[in-house]
N, C-alpha and C positions, 0 to 999 in steps of 0.2 A: 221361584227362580225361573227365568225366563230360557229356552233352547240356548237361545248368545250365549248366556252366561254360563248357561252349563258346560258347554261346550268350550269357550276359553277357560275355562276353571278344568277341566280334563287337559285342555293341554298344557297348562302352567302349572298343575300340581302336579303333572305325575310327569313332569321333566324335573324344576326347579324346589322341589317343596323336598323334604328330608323324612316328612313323617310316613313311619312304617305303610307299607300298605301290602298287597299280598302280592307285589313283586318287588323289586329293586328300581329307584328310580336314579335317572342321569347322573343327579348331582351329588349322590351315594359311591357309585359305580366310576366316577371321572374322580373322587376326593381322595387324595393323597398319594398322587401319582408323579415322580418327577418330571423332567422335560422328557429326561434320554428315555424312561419308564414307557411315556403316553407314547413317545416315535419309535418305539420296538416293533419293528415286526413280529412276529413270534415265527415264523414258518412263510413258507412261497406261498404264493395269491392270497395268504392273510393279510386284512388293512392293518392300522397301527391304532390306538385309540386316539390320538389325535387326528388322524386324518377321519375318523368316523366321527369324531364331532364335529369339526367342520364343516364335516359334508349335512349332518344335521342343522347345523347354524345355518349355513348359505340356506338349504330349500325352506326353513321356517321365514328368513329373511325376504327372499323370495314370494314366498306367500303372501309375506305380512304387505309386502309391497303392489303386488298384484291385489290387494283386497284392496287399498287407497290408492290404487290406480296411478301408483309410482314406478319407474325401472328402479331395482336395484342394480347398485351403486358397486360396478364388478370391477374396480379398479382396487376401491377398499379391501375385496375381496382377494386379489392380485390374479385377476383373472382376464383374460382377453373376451370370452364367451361363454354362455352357461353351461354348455355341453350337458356333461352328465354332473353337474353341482357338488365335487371335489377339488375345493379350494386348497393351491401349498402348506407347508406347513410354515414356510420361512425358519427364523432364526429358532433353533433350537436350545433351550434355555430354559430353565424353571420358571423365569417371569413371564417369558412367552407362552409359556404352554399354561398357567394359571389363566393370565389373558384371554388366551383360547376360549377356556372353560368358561369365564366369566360369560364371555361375548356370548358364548352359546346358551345360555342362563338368560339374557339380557334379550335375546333373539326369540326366546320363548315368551316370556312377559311381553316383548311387544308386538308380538303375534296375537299372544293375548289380550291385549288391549285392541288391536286392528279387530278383530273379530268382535268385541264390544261395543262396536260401532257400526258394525253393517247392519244394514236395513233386512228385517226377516223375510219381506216379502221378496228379493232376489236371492234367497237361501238354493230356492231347487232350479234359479237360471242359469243355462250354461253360460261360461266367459270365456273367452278367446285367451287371455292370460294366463286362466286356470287350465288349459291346453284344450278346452272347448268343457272340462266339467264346468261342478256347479260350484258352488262355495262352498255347500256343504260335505259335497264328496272331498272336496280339498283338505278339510278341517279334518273329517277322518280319517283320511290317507296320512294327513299328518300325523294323526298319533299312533296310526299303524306305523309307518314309517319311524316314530322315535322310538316305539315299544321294540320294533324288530334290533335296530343300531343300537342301541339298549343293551340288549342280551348280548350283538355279536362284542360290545365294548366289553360285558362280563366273562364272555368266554375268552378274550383276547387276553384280559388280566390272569386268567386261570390260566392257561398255557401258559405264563409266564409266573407261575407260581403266587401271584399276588393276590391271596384272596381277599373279600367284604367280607365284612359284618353287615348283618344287617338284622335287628329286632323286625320277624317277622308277626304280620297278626293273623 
């Protein structure tokens, strides 16, 4: 398997894939939550797990767009500017908040797929998109960055008494 693929394959299994691994991943952690559930706050300067996916969708989105040398599209987003990539929640609603989830599921695969396509040999160039890193510091950053939102979305359900399951290995 070639660095690419490993490395899309780390970030599309351990956001969107459901099988056991020796943490909890997104699509685990985000499943079965209603709308009002994911926009709870639980406590002051806590996020809501909807606003922390979000903010995970936008910067994978983000990525994905900066690796194909696209702007993302910050309207869809309901954003004026990228600031710090905390997108609204909008309509609060079961379908919306599924939606949500999905979108950030569908932002991971095609982050995944963007990075299956870059050339290896600009792996360690910095890009001005990538805020002067490299691609590859980016691809990690992302999945540090989903690992961390990750936990804080499990610790957010748990203060709110809703805990996973999850078959650990």
């Amino acid at each position: 398997m070639s660095n690419l693929n490993h490395l899309a394959n780390v970030i599309e299994q351990h956001f969107a894939d459901s099988s056991a691994s020796s943490f909890v991943h997104f699509v685990i952690v985000s499943d079965g939550l209603t709308g009002e559930q994911a926009a709870n706050v639980p406590r002051e300067r806590f996020n809501n797990v909807w606003a922390i996916t979000n903010h995970m969708a936008f910067w994978m989105d983000y990525t994905r767009a900066a690796f194909l040398n696209e702007d993302v599209d910050l309207t869809a987003w309901g954003m004026a500017e990228v600031g710090n990539g905390w997108p609204p929640l909008g309509d609060i609603s079961d379908n919306s908040w599924e939606a949500a989830r999905q979108r950030a599921m569908t932002c991971s695969r095609s982050l995944a797929a963007s990075i299956r396509t870059l050339d290896s040999s600009i792996l360690e160039q910095p890009q001005e998109r990538l805020f002067g890193g490299t691609p590859h510091q980016a691809i990690l950053s992302m999945y540090g960055h989903n690992c961390y939102h990750t936990a804080e979305l499990l610790t957010v359900r748990h203060m709110q008494g809703l805990w996973v399951d999850h078959n650990w290995t």
